[in-house]
N, C-alpha and C positions, 0 to 999 in steps of 0.2 A: 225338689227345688233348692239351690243353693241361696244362700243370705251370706250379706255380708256386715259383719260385726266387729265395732269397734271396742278395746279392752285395754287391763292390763295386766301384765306378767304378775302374779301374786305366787313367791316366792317366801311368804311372810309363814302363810295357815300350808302350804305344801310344797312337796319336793318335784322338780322336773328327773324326767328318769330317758337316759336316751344309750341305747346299749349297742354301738355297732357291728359288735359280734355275732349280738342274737337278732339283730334284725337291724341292718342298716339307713331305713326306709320307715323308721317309725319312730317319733319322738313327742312324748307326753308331756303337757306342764298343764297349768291351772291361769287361768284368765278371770279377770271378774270385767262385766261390761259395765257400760253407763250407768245400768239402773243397781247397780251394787252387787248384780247378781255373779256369783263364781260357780263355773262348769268348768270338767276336765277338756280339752282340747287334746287331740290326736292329729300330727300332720303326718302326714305322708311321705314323709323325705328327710334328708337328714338333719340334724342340728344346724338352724343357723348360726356364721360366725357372731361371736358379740351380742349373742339373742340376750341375756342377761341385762347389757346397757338399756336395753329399748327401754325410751317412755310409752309411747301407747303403741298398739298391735292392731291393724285392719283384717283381720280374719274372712275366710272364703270357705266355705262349705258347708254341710249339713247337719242338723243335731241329725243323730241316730242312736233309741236307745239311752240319753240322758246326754248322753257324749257326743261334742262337737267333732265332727269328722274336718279335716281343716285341707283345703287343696292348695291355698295359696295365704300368705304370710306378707304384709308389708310392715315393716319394722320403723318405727319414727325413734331417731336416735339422737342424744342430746349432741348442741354442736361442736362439743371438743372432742367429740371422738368420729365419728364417721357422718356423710351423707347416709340417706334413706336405704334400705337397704330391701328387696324385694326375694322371698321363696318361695319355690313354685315345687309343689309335691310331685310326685308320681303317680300317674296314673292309675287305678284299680285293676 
């Protein structure tokens, strides 16, 4: 069953690692949600532009294994730099 969770990019305690060479379709960072809690997030697709900016992240998919499996991404991004900005993974 997928959930969906809201969060934020926690760039502070870890690194986002996103390598299009060795897989263009897979891109790692670290979320912490409402209740404080931080799991590593896995999306399926490539880096969003600007993913950095976001204030908070509406995440879509499955823990699996500790790890949030992420199928779709909506970015809330503060207003000087872009509207909202939505990624959608690639299928398995």
């Amino acid at each position: 069953k997928e959930f969906q969770i809201i969060g934020k990019l926690d760039t502070i305690n870890h690194q986002m690692h996103y390598d299009p060479i060795q897989d263009a379709n897979r891109f790692e960072f670290y979320a912490t949600d409402e209740s404080g809690k931080t799991n590593k997030v896995i999306f399926s697709g490539t880096k969003p532009q600007d993913f950095e900016r976001s204030e908070k992240l509406t995440m879509t998919g499955k823990m699996i294994n500790g790890e949030f499996q992420c199928s779709k991404i909506l970015m809330k991004c503060p207003s000087k730099y872009n509207t909202d900005q939505v990624a959608i993974g690639n299928p398995s």
